[in-house]
N, C-alpha and C positions, 0 to 999 in steps of 0.2 A: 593556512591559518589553523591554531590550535581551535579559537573558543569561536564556535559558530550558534548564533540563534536562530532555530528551525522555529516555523510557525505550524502550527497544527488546525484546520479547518474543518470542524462536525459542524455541520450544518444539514436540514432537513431538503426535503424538492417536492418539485410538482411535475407534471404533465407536461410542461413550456420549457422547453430545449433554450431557448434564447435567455429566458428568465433567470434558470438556473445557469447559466453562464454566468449573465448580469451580478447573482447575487454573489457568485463565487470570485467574481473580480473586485466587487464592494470586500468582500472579506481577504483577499490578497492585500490589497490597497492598509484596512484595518493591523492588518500583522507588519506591513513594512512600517507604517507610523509607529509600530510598537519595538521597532528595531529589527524583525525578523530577515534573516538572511536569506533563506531556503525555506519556501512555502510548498506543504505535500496537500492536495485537496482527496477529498475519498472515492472511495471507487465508484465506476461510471455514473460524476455527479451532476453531468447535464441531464437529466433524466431520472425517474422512480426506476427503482431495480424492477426493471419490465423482466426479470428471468421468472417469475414467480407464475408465470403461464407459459409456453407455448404457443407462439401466435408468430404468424407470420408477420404481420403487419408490423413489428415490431423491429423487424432491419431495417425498416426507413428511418432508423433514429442512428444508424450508423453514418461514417463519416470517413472521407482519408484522412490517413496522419503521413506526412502533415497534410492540415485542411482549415478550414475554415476556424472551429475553435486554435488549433496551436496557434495562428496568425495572429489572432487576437489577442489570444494568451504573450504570445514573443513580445507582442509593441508594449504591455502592458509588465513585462520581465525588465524589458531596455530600459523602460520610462520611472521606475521602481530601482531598480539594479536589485532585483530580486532573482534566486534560480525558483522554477516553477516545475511542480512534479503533477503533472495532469492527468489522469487515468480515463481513458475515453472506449467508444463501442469503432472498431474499425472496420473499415467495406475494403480490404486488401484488392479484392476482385470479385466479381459480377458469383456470387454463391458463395465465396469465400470470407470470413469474419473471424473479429479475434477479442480478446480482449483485452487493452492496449494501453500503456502509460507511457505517454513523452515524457521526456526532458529539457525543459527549455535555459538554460544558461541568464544570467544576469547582464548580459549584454543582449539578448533577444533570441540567439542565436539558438537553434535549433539542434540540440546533441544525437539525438537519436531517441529511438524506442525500446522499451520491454514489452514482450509479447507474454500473458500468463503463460505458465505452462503446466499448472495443477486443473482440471476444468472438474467441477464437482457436478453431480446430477442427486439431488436430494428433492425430498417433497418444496416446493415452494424454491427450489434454485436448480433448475432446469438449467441449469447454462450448456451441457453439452449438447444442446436444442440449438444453441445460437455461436457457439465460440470453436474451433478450431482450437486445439493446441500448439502453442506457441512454439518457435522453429529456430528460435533467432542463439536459443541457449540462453545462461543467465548472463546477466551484463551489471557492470560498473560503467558510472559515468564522471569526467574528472569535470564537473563543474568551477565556478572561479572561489566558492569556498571550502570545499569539501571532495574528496572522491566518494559517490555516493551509490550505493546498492539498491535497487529498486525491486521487491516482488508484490507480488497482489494476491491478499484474500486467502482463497484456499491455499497458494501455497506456503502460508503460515503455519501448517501443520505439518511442514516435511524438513526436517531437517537438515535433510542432505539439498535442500535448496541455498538455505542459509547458509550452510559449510562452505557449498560452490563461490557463491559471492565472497563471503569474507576472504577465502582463499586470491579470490581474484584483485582482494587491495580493497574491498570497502571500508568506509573510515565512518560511516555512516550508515544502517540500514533503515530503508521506508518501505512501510508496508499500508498501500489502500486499501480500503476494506469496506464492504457490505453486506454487514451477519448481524441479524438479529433475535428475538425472539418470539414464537407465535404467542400470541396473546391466549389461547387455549390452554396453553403448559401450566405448571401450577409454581409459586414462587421458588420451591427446591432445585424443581429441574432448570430452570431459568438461568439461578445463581449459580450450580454447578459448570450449566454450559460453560459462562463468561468465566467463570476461574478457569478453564481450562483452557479456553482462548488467550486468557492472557499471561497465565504460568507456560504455555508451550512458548509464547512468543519470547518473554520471560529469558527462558531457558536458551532460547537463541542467541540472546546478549551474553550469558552467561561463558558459556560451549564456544562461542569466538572471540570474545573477548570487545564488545564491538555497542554501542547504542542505538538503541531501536527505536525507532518513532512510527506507533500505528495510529492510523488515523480512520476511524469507522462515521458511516452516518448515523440519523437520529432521527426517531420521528414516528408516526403510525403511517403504515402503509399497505396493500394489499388490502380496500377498504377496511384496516383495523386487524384484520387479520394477521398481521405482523408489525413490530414493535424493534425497533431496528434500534440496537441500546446501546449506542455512544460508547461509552468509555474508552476514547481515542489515551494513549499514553503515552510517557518518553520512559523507555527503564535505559540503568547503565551500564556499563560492562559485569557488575556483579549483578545485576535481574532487579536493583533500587528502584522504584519507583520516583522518579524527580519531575512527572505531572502523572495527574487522573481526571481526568472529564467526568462530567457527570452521566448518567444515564437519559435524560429527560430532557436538556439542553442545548441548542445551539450554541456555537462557541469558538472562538475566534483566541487560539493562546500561541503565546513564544515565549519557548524554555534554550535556553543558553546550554552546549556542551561539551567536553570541553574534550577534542579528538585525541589531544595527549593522554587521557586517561588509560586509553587501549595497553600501552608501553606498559606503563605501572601495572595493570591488573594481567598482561600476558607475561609479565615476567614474574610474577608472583605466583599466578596458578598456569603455569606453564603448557598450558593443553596442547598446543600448534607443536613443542619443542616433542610432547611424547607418545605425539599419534604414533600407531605402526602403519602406515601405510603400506605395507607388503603383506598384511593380515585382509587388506579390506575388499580384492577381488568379490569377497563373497554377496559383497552388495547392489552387484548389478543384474544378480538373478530376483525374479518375479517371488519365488518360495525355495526353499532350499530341500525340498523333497526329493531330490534328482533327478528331477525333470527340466 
């Protein structure tokens, strides 16, 4: 299919695993009455972004994939003829976790996983506390409307993630995500940050020729202490912006796009035709100090 309508779901959470399913299935349901083909929910949205401490107690909110949410999620793909991009906390094995987005097909059917493979350790997102790095490599999945790319979060800042994927046939890129801002920052460093979240991402539509649909939560969390600022988007193969969510809002949207575009804007700026690929060995060293 050329013109596929992706649903985008920011929405905020609590404490209640069950709840926040609940509501994420109310806002699935909301995007297919709205036509939506391919629903991305944001990153691990059964749950408050518990990385913001260090706590053990905190792998009890993990799960297999598949597990209990995808099952839920699959009857609820079938019954919709929706595809469902689900980002969840994984329990792979007894000390081992990841941090993990299914893909569930429009017939219910269960595609497979991406495992992150960026795991960031910053104040207030401890994840390499809680996440292994992902082993699985990047993945496309050929769902019944789309072949669709899947990465999460931090690695929206690496380019050579996004290269990977489109290389691999994605006709589509989603990116869940949960970045916000501490409430201490002053409104500068704030706005700074998110321009740069979302011109990198931006740029990844650009550099492949490919549309991007990021989807962030919303909301105060971290008793207040953090400010987690929406702005879920769809940009198009030139970096257009064709949605912008708000900052402060819950929000349930579907934006229509139109996969043929790729053609037209790869054969116009040509980037894929004049990589040098025989230049780029140098990119799998750490620094290039000769060491």
């Amino acid at each position: 299919m050329a013109k596929v309508k992706v649903g985008l779901v920011q929405m905020s959470c609590t404490k209640n695993k069950q709840e926040n399913l609940e509501k994420a299935i109310a806002a699935i349901r909301n995007a297919a009455q709205k036509g939506a083909q391919i629903v991305c929910l944001q990153e691990l949205f059964t749950s408050l972004y518990f990385c913001d401490v260090e706590d053990y107690e905190n792998f009890k909110l993990a799960e297999a994939i598949p597990g209990p949410s995808t099952n839920a999620l699959s009857e609820v793909a079938k019954e919709l003829n929706v595809v469902i991009i689900a980002s969840l906390f994984e329990k792979r094995a007894e000390g081992l976790y990841h941090n993990t987005t299914a893909v569930l097909d429009a017939d219910g059917t269960y595609l497979g996983k991406y495992r992150k493979m960026h795991i960031p350790d910053d104040p207030a997102f401890y994840e390499k506390f809680y996440f292994t790095p992902g082993d699985l490599g990047y993945k496309v999945f050929q769902t019944k409307y789309a072949k669709i790319g899947v990465l999460i979060c931090w690695d929206q800042w690496y380019p050579e993630a996004s290269r990977i994927t489109a290389l691999m046939g994605a006709e589509i890129m989603f990116y869940p995500t949960a970045i916000g801002w501490a409430t201490s920052q002053d409104e500068a460093t704030n706005k700074e940050q998110y321009d740069a979240w979302q011109t990198i991402q931006r740029s990844h539509a650009v550099a492949n020729g490919v549309h991007i649909v990021s989807v962030n939560r919303v909301g105060f969390e971290q008793d207040g202490a953090m400010k987690f600022w929406g702005g879920s988007f769809v940009a198009n193969p030139h970096g257009r912006l064709l949605h912008l969510s708000s900052h402060d809002e819950e929000e349930t949207t579907v934006v229509e796009v139109d996969t043929n575009a790729t053609d037209h804007y790869r054969t116009h700026w040509p980037f894929l035709r004049d990589r040098r690929i025989d230049s780029y060995q140098p990119i799998t060293k750490r620094y290039l100090d000769g060491e």
